[in-house]
PyMOL CGO cylinders between C-alpha atoms (Angstrom):
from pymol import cmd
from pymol.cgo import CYLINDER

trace = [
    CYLINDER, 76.23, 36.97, 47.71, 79.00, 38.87, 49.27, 0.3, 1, 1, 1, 1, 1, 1,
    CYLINDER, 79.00, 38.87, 49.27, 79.87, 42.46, 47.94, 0.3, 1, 1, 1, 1, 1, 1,
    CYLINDER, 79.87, 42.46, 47.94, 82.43, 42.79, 45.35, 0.3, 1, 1, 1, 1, 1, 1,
    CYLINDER, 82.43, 42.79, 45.35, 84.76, 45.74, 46.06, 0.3, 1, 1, 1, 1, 1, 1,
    CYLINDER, 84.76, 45.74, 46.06, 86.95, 47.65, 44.16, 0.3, 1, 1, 1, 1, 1, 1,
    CYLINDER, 86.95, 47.65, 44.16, 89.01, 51.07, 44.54, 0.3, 1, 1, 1, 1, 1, 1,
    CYLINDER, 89.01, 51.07, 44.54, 90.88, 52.49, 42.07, 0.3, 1, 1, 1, 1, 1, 1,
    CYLINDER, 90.88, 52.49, 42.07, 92.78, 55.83, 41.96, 0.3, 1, 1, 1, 1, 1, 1,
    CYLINDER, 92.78, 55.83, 41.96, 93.47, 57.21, 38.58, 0.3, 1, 1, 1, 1, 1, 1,
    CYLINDER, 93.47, 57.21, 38.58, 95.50, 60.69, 37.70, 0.3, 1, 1, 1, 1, 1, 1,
    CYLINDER, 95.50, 60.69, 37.70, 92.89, 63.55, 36.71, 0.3, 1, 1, 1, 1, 1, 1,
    CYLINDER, 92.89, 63.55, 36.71, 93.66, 63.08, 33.16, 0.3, 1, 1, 1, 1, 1, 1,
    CYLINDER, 93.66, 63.08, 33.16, 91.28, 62.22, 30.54, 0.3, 1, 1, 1, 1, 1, 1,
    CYLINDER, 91.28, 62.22, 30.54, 93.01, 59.22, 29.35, 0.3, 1, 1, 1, 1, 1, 1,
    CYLINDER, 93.01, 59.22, 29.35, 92.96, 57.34, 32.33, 0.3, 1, 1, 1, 1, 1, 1,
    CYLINDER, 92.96, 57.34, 32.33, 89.11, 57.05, 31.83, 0.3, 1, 1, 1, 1, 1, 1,
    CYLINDER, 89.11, 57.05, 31.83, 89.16, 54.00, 30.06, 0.3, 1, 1, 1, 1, 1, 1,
    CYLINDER, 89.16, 54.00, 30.06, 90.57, 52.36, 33.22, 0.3, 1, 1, 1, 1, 1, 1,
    CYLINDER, 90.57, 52.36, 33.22, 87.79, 53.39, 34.76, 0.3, 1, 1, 1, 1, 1, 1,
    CYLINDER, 87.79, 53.39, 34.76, 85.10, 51.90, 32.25, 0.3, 1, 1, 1, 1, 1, 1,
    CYLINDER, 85.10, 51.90, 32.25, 87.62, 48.64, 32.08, 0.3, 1, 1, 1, 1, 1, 1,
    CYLINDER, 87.62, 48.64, 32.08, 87.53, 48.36, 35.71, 0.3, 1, 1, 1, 1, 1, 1,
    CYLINDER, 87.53, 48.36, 35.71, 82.71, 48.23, 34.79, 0.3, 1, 1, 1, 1, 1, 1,
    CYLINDER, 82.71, 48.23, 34.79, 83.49, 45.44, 32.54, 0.3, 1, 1, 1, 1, 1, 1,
    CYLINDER, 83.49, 45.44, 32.54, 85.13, 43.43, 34.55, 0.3, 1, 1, 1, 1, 1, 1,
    CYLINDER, 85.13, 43.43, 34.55, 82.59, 43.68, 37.39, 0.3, 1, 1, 1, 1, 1, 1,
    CYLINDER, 82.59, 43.68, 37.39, 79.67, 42.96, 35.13, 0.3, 1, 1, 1, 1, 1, 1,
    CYLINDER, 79.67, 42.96, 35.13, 81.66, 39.63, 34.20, 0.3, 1, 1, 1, 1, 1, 1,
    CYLINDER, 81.66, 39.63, 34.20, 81.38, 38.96, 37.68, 0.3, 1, 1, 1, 1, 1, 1,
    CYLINDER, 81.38, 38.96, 37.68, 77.40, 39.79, 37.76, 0.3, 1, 1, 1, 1, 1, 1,
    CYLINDER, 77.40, 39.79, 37.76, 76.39, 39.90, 34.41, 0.3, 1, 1, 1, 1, 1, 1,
    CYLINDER, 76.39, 39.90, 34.41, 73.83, 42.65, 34.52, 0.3, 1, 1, 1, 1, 1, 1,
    CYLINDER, 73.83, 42.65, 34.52, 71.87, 43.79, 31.35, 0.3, 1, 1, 1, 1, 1, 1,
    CYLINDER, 71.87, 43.79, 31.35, 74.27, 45.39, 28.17, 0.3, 1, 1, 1, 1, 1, 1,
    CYLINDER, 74.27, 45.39, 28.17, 72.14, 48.35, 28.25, 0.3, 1, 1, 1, 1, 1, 1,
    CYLINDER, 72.14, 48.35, 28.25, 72.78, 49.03, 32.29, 0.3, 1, 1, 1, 1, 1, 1,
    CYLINDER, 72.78, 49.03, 32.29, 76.39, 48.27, 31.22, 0.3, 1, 1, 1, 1, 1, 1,
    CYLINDER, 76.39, 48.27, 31.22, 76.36, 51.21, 28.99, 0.3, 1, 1, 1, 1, 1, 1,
    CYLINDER, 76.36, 51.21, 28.99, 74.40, 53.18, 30.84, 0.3, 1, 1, 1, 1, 1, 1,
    CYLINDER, 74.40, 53.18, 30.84, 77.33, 53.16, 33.86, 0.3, 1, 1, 1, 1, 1, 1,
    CYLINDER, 77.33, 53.16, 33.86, 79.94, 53.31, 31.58, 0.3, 1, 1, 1, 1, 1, 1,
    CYLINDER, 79.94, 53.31, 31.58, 78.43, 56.63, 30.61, 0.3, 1, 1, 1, 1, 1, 1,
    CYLINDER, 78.43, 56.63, 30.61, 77.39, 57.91, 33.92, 0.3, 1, 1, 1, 1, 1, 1,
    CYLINDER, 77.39, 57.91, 33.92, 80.81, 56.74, 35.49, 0.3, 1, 1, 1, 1, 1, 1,
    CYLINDER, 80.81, 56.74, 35.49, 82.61, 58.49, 32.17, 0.3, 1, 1, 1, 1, 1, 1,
    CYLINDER, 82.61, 58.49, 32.17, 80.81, 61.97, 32.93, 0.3, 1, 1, 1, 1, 1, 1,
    CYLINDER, 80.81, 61.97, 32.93, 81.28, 61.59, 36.63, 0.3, 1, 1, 1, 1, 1, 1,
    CYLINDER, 81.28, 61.59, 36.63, 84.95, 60.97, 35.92, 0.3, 1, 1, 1, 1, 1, 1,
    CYLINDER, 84.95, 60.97, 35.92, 85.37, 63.66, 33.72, 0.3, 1, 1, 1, 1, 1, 1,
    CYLINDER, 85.37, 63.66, 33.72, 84.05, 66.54, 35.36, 0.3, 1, 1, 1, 1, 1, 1,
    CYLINDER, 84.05, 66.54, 35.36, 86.54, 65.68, 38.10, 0.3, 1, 1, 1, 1, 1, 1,
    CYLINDER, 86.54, 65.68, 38.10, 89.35, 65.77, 35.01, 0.3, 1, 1, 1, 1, 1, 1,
    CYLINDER, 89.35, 65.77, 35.01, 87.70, 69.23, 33.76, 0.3, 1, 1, 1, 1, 1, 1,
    CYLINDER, 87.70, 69.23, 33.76, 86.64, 71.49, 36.95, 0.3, 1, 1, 1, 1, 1, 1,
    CYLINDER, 86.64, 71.49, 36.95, 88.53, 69.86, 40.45, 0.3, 1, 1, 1, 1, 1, 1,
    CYLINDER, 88.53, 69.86, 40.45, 92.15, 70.58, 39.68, 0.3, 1, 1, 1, 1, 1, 1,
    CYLINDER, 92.15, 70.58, 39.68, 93.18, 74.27, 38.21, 0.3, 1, 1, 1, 1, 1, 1,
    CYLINDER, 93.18, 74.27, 38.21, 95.43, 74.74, 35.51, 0.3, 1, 1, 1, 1, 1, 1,
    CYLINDER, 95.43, 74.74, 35.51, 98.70, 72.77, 36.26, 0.3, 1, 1, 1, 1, 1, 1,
    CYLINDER, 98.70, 72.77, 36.26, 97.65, 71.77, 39.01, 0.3, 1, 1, 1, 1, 1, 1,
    CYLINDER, 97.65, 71.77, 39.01, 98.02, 67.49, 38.93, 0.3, 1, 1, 1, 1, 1, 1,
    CYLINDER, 98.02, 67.49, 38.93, 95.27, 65.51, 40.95, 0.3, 1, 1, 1, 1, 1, 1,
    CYLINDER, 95.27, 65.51, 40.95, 93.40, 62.11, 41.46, 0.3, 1, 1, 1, 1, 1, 1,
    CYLINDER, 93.40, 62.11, 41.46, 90.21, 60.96, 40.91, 0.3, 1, 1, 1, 1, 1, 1,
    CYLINDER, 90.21, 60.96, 40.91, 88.89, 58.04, 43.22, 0.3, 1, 1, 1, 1, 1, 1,
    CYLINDER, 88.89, 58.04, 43.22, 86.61, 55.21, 42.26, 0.3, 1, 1, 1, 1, 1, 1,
    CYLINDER, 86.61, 55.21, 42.26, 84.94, 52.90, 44.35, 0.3, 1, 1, 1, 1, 1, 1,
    CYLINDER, 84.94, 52.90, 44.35, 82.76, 50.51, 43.45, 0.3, 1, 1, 1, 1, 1, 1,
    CYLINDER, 82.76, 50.51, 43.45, 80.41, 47.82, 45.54, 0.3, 1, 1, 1, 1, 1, 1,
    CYLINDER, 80.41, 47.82, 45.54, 78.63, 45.46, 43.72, 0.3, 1, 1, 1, 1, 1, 1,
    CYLINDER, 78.63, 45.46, 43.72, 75.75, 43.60, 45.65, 0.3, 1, 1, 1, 1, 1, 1,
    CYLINDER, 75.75, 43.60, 45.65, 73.52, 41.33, 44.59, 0.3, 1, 1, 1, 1, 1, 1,
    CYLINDER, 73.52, 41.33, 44.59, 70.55, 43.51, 43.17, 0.3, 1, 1, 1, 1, 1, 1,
    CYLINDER, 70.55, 43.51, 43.17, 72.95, 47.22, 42.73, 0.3, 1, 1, 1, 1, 1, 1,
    CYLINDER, 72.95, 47.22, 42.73, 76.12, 48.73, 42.06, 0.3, 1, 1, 1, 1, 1, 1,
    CYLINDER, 76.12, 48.73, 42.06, 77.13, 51.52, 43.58, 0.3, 1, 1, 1, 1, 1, 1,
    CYLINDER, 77.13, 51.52, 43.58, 80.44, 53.56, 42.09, 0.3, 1, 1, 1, 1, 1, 1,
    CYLINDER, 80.44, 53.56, 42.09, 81.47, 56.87, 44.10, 0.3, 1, 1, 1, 1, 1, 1,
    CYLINDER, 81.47, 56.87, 44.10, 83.75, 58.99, 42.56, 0.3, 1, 1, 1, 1, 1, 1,
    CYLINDER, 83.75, 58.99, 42.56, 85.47, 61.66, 44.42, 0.3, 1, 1, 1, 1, 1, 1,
    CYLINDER, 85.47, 61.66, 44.42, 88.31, 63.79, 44.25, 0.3, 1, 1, 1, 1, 1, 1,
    CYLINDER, 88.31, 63.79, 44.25, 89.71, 66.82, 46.68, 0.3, 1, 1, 1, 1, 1, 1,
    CYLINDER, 89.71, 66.82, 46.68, 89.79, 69.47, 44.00, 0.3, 1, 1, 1, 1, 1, 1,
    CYLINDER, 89.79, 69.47, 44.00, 88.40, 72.96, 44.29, 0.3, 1, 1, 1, 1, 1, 1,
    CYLINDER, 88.40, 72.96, 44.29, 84.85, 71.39, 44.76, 0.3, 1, 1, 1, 1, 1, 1,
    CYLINDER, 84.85, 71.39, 44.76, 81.87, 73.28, 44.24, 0.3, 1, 1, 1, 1, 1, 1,
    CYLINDER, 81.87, 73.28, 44.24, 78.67, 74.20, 45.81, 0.3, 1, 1, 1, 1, 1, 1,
    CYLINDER, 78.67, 74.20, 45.81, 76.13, 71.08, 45.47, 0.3, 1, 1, 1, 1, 1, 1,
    CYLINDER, 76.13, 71.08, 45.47, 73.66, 72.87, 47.24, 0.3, 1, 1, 1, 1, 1, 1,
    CYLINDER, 73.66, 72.87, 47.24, 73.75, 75.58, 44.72, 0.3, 1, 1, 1, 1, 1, 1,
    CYLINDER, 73.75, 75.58, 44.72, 73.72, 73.20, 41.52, 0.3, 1, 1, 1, 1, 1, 1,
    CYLINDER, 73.72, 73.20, 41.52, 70.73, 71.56, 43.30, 0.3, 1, 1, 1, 1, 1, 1,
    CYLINDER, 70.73, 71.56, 43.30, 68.65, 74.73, 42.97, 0.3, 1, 1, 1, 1, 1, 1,
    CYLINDER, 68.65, 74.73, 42.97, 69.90, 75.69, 39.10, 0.3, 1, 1, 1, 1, 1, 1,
    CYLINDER, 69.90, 75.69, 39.10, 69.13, 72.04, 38.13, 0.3, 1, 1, 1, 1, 1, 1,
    CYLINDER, 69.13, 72.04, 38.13, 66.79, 73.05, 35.92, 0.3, 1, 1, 1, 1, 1, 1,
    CYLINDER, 66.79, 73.05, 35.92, 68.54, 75.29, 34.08, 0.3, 1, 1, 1, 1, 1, 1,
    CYLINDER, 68.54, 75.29, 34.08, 70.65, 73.34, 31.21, 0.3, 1, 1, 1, 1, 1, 1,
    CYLINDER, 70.65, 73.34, 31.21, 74.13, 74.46, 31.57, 0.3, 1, 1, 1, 1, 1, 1,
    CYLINDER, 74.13, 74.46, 31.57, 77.38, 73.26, 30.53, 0.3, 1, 1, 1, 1, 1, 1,
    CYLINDER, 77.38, 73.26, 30.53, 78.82, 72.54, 34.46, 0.3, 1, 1, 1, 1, 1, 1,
    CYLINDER, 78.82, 72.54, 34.46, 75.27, 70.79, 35.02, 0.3, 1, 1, 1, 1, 1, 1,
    CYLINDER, 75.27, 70.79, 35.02, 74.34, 68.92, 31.92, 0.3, 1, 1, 1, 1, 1, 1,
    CYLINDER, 74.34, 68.92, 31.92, 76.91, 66.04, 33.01, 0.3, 1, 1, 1, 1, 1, 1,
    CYLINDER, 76.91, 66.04, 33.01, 75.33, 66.08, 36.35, 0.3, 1, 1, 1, 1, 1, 1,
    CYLINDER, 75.33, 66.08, 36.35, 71.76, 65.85, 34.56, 0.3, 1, 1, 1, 1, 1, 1,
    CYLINDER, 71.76, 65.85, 34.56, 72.58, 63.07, 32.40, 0.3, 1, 1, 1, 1, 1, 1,
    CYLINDER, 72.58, 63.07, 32.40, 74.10, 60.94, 35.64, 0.3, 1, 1, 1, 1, 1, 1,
    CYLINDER, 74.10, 60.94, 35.64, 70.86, 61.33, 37.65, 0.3, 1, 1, 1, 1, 1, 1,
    CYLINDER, 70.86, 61.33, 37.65, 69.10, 60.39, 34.22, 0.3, 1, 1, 1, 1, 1, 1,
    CYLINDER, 69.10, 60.39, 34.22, 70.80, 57.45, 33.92, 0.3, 1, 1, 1, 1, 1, 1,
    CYLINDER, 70.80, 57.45, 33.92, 70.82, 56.08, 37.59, 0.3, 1, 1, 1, 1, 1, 1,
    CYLINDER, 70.82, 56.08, 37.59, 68.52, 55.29, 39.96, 0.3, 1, 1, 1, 1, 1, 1,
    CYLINDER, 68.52, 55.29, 39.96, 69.85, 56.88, 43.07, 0.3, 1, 1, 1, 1, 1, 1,
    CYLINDER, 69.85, 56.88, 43.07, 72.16, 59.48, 43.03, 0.3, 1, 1, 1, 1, 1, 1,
    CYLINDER, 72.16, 59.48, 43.03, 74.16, 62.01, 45.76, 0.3, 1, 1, 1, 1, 1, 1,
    CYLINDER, 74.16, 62.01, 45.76, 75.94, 64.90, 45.10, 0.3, 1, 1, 1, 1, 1, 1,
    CYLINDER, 75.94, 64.90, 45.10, 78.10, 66.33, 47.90, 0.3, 1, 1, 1, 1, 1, 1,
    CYLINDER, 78.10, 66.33, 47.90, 81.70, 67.77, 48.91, 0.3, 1, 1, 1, 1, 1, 1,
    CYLINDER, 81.70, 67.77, 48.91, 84.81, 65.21, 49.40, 0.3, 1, 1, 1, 1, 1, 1,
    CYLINDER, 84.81, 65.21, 49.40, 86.38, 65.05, 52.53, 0.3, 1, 1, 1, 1, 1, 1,
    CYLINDER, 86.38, 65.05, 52.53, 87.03, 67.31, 55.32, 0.3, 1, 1, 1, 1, 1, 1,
    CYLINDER, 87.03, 67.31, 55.32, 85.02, 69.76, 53.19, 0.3, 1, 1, 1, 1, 1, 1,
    CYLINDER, 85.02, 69.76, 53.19, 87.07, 69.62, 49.79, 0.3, 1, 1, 1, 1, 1, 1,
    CYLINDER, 87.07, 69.62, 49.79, 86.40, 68.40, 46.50, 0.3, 1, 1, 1, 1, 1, 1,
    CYLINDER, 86.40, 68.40, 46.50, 83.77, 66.91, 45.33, 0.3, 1, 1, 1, 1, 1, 1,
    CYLINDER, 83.77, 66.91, 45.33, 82.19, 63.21, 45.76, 0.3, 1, 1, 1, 1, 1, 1,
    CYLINDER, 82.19, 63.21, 45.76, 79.52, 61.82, 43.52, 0.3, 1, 1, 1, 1, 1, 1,
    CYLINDER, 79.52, 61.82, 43.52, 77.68, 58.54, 44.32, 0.3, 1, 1, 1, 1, 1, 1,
    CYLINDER, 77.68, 58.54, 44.32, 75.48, 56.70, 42.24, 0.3, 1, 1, 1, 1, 1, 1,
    CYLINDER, 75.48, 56.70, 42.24, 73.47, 53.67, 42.55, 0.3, 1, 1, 1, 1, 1, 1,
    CYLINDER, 73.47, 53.67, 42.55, 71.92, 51.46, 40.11, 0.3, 1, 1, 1, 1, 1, 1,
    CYLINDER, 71.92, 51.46, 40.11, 69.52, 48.38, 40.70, 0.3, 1, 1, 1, 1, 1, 1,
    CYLINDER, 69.52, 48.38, 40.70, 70.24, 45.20, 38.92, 0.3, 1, 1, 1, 1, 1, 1,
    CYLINDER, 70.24, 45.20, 38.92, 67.56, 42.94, 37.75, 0.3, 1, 1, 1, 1, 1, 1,
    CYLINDER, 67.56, 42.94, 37.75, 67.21, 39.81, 40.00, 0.3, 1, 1, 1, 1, 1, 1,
]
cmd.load_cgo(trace, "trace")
């Protein structure tokens, strides 16, 4: 089975979100993947999503967020990115541990995923968030 692809660019503003977990939906239609790894991406992607809304752009300053997602025959992968302010993943790597409210998002992701990366957009800016999950066969 070839990869389903799609990329979708939404304004960083929290009601666009549901676009995003509409544009889920209609991929699991197309693979039709477990209801509970359904919900489980809707809320990853949702947190992803909206920490991009919260923390890339400053105040009045407008923005995009960037989702792509690949759907293969045993994963999906969604990437969301954005070129905000970013932040330092390397830093939030070491604090992991520590429950915050900038990481708990980030912890509740990896919890619900079974690969995830963490890095800065491109050319150095933003931020850029992929996940992976494995579908059952």
């Amino acid at each position: 089975m070839a990869a389903h692809a799609v990329h979708l660019t939404i304004p960083a503003k929290a009601e666009y979100i549901t676009l995003v977990r509409l544009a889920l939906t209609g991929l699991w239609r197309l693979r039709s993947f477990s209801e509970e790894a359904l919900a489980d991406l809707k809320l990853a992607v949702t947190e992803a999503c909206s920490n991009s809304v919260r923390h890339a752009y400053g105040e009045g300053r407008e923005g995009i967020v960037q989702i792509d997602y690949e759907l293969h025959a045993d994963r999906l992968v969604i990437e969301v990115s954005d070129d905000g302010t970013g932040f330092d993943p390397d830093r939030w790597e070491r604090e992991r541990g520590e429950l915050s409210e900038g990481g708990l998002g980030l912890a509740i992701i990896r919890s619900l995923t079974d690969e995830f990366e963490l890095g800065n957009g491109g050319a150095g800016q933003g931020s850029r968030l992929r996940l992976v999950k494995f579908l059952e066969a």
